[in-house]
N, C-alpha and C positions, 0 to 999 in steps of 0.2 A: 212412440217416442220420436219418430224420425217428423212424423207430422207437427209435432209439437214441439219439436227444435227449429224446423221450419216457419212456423208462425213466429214465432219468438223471433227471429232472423231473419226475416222477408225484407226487411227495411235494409237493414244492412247488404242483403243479397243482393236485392234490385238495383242498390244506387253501384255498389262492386259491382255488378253485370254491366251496368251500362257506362260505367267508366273502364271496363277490360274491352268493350266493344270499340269505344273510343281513342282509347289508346294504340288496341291491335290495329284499326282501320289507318291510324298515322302510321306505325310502324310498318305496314304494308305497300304504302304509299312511298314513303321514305326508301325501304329496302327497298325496290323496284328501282327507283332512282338509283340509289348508288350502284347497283349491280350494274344497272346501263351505263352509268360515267366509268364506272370501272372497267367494264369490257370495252367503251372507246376508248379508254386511255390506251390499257395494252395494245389495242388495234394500231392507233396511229402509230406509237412509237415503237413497233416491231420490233425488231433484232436488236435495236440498238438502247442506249443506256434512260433505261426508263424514271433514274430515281427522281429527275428535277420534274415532269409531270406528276408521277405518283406519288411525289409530298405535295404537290398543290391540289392533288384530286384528296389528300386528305386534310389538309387545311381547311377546304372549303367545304368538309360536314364534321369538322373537329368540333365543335361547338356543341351541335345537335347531339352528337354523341357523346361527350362528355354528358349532358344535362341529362340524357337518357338515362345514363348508368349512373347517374346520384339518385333518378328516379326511384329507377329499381335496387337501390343503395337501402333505399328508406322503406321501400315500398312494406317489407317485411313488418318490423316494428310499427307500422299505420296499424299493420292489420292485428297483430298482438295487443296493440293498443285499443283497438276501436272495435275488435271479434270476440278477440282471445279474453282480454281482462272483464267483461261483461257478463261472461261465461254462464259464471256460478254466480259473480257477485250480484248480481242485478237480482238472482232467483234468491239471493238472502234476505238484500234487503226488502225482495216486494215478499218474503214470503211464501212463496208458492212451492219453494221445494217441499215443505211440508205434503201439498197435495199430492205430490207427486209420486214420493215414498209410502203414500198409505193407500196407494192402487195398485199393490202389487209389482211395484217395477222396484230392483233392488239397488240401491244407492251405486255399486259400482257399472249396471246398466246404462242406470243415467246418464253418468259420467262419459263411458265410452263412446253414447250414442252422441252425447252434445260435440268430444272432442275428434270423432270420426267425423262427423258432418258438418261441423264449422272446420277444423283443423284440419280437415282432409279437403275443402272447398279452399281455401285458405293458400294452400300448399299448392295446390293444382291450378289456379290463377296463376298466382307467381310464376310456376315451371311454364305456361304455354307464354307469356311474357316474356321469360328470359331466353324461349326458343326463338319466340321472333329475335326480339329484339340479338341475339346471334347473327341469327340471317341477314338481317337488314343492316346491322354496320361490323359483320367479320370483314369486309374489305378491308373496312379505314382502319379496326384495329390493327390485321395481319401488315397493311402497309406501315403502321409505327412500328410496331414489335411492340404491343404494350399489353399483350395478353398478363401478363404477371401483376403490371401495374394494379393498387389495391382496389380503387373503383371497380374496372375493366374486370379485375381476377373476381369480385364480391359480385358483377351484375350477371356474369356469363356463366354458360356450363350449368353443372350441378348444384351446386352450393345455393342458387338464389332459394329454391325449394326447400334445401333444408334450414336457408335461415328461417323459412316463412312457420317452419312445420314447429319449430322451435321456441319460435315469438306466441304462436299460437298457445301451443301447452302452457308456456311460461307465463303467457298471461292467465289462462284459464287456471292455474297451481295457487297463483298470488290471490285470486278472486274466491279462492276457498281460504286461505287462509287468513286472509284482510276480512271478508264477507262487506266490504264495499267499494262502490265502484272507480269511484274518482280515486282512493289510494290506489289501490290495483291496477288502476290504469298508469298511474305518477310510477308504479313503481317499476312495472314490465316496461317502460321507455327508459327508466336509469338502470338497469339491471343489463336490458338485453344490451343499449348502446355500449355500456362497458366491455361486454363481451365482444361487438363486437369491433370496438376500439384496440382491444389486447391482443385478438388469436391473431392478427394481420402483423402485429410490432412482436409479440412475444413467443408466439406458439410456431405461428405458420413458418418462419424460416428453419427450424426444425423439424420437419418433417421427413428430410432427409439431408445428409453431411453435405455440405455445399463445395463447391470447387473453385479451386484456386491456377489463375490462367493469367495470361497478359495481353493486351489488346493494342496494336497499334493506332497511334491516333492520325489516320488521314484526313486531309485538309473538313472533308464533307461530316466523319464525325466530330471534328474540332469546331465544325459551325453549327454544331445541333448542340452544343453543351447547354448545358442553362447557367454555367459561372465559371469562371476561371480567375481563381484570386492573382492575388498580386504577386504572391513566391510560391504557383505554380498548384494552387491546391482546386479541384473541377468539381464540379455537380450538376448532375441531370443527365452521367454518361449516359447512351444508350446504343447497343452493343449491336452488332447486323446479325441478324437470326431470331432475336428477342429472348434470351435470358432475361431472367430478372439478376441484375446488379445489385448486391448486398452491401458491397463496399468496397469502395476505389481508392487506391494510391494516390499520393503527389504524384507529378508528371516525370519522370523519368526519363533517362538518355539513352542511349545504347548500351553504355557501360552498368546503368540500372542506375545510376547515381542520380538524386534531386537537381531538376536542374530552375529551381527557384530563385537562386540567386548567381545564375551564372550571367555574364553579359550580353550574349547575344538574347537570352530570354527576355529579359530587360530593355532590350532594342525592340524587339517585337513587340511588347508590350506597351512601349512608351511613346514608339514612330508607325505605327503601323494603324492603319483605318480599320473598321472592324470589317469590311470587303476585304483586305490583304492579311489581317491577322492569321486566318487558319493555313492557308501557303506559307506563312513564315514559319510558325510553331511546325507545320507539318516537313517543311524540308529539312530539317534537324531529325528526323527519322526517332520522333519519340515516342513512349509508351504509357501505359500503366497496368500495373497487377490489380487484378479484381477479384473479389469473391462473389460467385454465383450461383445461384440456381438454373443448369441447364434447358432448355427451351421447349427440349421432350417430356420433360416432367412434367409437363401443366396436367395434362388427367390425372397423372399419378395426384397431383397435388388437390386438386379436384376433389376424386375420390375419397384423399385420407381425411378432406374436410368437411364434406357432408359424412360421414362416417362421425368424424368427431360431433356435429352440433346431431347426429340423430343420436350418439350414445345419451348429451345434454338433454333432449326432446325425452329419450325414458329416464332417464334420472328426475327430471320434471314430473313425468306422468306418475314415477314412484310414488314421490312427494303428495302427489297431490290424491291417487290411491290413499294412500297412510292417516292424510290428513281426511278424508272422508269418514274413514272406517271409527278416526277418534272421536267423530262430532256425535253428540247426544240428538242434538235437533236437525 
């Protein structure tokens, strides 16, 4: 069976082999680089205050990493798509499972072997993927604090594996119970994308009680915002250590009061060059109240999520057990 899961998937293996070869040889190349700008940055700027280098050393592979971790964003779903939903379904419509069953091999044999050796190759691509690509840009994330960020938190750690392990089964589930190929594939790409659209907005900030804190805004976080409206309301804080920020206040005073409509906000607002804005807003000594997820929980967070999409990956495998055991032919 492992032979002849193999032939069946040589095509698909080969051209994934030699695009993980491809990929790893960039990521090897790239991390080498940044590790090197990294350790001159720290070098020159020694003792003293490193942040204005260390955001331009990540400025200048913001980009590359960014597109990496949408990479590995998708990379999961390609393969659920193009490994997983082929599975069975392809064996239906050419017919051959038939042969397959009447040589002594038992229906849930089959199954196992195809979703061990595709699903388990699958899975294992992915994790050596998302270990480089760690290595090669933890600088630039650790220098934003953007570990939480959803990209950032979906491409790294644990979780890429178990999206992959997931996409896998879920398309092989659909390709028994569709028995062809093109739904199965249409449908493991709307099914998994939902999922994995939701767990990041609906699920994942529950995974533990978040925390409620206040954060000064100094001139250097006032000029990393990504908005600051008109009566004082912000977006894009990002907080020094890298929690993930759930949700921020209007800008507040000392006394905690809004201060959106008072007049010297207003002055600042209305006279001030966006070089001088974050020293105006910032000498008024103001705040805001945030809810967060602290910045030591990312494994924890990690953890409880490949845990969740591998409980997904056997409730899938259930499915697709159940649905085997029903079929006549």
């Amino acid at each position: 069976m492992i032979w002849l899961t193999w032939r069946q998937f040589r095509t698909q293996a080969l051209i994934g082999l030699a695009a993980l070869l491809l990929l790893g040889g960039y990521l090897l190349v790239l991390g080498l680089d940044i590790q090197h700008a990294h350790q001159d940055v720290l070098a020159h700027c020694g003792g003293r205050d490193c942040a204005g280098p260390l955001g331009a050393f990540a400025d200048r592979y913001r980009l590359r990493t960014d597109l990496l971790g949408y990479l590995l964003l998708v990379l999961p779903v390609v393969l659920g798509v193009f490994c997983g939903a082929p599975l069975a379904a392809r064996e239906f419509e050419a017919g051959t499972h038939r042969l397959v069953w009447n040589q002594s091999i038992t229906r849930r044999r089959w199954l196992a072997v195809k979703l061990a050796v595709v699903g388990g190759s699958c899975t294992l691509a992915v994790a050596l993927v998302s270990l480089l690509l760690g290595w090669a840009t933890g600088p630039v994330v650790a220098v934003e604090g953007a570990r939480f960020e959803p990209v950032a938190f979906a491409s790294h750690g644990l979780v890429p594996a178990a999206y992959a392990a997931f996409a896998s089964v879920l398309g092989a589930t659909f390709g028994l119970h569709l028995r062809r190929t093109v739904p199965a594939m249409a449908a493991t790409l709307a099914v998994f994308t939902a999922v994995q659209l939701a767990v990041p907005a609906l699920v994942r900030p529950h995974y533990q009680a978040p925390e409620r804190t206040s954060v000064q805004l100094t001139a250097p976080i006032v000029a990393n915002l990504g908005k600051i409206g008109t009566y004082g309301d912000i977006g894009g804080l990002r907080v020094p250590g890298g929690p993930w920020v759930i949700d921020t206040s209007a800008i507040l005073d000392e006394s905690g009061a809004p201060v959106g409509h008072s007049d010297w906000f207003q002055d600042c607002m209305d006279h001030s060059s966006l070089a001088d804005l974050p020293r105006c807003l910032a000498d008024h000594r103001i705040h805001v109240q945030i809810t967060q997820q602290p910045a030591g929980r990312y494994w924890t967070f990690q953890v409880v999520e490949s845990a969740l999409f591998a409980l997904l990956t056997a409730f899938a495998a259930v499915l697709a057990v159940r649905r085997l055991r029903t079929r006549a032919d």
